[in-house]
C-alpha positions, 0 to 999 in steps of 0.5 A, spaced: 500 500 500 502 506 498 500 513 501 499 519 499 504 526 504 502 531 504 505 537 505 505 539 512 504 548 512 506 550 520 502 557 520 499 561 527 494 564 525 490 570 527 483 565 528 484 562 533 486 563 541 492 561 545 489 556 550 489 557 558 490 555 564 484 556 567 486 557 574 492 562 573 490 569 575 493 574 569 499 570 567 500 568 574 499 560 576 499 559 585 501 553 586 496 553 591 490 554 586 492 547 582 493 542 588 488 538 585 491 540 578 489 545 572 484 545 567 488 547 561 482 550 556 482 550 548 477 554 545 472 552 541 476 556 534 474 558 527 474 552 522 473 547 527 471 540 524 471 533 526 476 530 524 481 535 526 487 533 531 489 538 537 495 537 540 496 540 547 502 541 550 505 545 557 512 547 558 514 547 564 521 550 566 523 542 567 517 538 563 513 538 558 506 534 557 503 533 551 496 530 550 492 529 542 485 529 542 480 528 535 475 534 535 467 530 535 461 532 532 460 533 540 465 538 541 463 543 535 461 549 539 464 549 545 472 549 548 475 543 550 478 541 556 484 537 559 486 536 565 493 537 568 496 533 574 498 538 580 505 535 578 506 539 571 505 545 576 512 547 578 515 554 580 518 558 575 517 560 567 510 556 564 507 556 556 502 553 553 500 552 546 496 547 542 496 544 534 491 543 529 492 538 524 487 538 519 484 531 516 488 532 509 495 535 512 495 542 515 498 544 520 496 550 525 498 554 531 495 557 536 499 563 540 503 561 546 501 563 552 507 564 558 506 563 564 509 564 570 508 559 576 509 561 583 507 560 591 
């Protein structure tokens, strides 16, 4: 069997939101708000289709989490969640971003939203 590649096109794009953390307060994470874990927010985004393929990841300043997720009929309209464990919150420097791969190949990418995590 043969299959087709697909150019892959990496773009941000102004249509979609970087994602959240959404128990930071600004740009700032206390580690006492994420003692039971985070809940990292995707909005629902423009041109969204089932199919799509959304990876998350959070950068801390020693690890990074990464999760995929297939975009469902149930998902269109609303944001997505994930949940990160309270050991991905550790003190110093944090980002989130996620991508879009598209069902024929195209790439997206969200802003990066930066943070920083303290006591």
């Amino acid at each position: 069997m043969i299959t087709k590649l697909h150019k892959v096109v990496a773009v941000t794009s102004a249509s979609i939101n970087a994602p959240y953390i959404q128990e930071a307060v600004g740009t700032v994470i206390h580690l006492g708000d994420v003692v039971n874990g985070g809940t990292y927010v995707v909005d629902t985004y423009e041109g969204i289709e089932v199919g799509d393929l959304l990876t998350v990841f959070y950068q801390s300043c020693i690890d990074e989490w990464k999760a995929f997720y297939v975009v469902s009929a149930s998902d269109m309209g609303r944001p997505i969640i994930f949940m990160l464990p309270a050991e991905a919150f550790v003190l110093g420097a944090a980002s989130a971003r996620y991508m879009i791969t598209s069902r024929v190949g195209n790439v997206v990418q969200s802003p990066v939203a930066k943070y920083e995590v303290r006591r």
